[in-house]
C-alpha positions in Angstrom: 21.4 39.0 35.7 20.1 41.3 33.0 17.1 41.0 31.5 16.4 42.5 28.0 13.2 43.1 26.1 13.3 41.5 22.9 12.2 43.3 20.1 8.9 42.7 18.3 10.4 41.7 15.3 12.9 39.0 17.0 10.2 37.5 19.0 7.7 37.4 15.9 11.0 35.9 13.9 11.1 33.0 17.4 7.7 32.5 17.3 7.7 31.4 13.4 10.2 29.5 13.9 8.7 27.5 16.6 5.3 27.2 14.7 7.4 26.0 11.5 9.1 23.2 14.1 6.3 22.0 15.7 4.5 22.2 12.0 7.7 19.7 10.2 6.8 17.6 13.4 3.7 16.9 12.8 4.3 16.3 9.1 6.8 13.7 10.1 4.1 12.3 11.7 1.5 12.1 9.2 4.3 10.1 7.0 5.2 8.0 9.8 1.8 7.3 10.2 0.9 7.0 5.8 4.1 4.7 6.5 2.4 2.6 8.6 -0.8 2.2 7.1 0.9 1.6 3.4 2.8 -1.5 4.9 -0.7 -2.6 6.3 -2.6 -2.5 2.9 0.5 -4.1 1.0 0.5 -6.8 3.3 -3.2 -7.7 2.8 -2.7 -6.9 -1.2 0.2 -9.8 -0.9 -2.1 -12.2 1.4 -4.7 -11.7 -1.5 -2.4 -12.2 -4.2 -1.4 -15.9 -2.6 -5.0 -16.8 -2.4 -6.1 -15.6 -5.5 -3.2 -17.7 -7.4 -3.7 -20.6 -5.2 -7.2 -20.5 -6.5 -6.1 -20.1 -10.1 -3.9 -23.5 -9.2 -6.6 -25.5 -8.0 -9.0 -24.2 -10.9 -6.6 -25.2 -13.2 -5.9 -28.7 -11.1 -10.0 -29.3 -11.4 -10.6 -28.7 -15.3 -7.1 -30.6 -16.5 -8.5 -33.6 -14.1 -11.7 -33.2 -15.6 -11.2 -31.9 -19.5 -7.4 -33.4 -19.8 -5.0 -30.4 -20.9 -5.7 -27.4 -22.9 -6.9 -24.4 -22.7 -10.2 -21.9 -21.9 -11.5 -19.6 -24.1 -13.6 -16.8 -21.8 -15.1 -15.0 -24.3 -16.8 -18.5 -25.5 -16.7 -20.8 -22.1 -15.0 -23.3 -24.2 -12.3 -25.3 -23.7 -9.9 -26.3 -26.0 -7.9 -29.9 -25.7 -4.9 -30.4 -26.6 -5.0 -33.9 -26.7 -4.5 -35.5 -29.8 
């Protein structure tokens, strides 16, 4: 077996290479790992969303059984029947 030296140049060209490997591994990584927590924080924002409209159902339940239909102004805190 012969063994040749490698010239500065080729084994500065390998080592880049390696550092740019190991660097698009790590990236993967991170998005792997952004992945992960992205599917985490849109599963709590769809639990929220189900409570939060669940809430606006029951709200909704409570003031027609008490008020009848109609509607609820905000900007006043009035409601408005639509009962004739």
């Amino acid at each position: 077996m012969k063994i040749i030296k490698l010239t500065p140049e080729e084994v500065e060209t390998l080592q880049n290479l390696k550092t740019q490997n190991e660097s698009i591994v790590k990236e993967f990584g991170l998005i792997h790992l952004a992945k992960l927590n992205l599917n985490s924080r849109e599963e709590r924002a769809e639990t929220f969303l189900t409570n939060v409209r669940t809430t606006e159902v029951d709200i909704a339940k409570t003031l027609e059984d008490k008020y009848g239909k109609g509607t609820v102004n905000l900007s006043t805190g009035e409601f408005n029947s639509t009962a004739s």
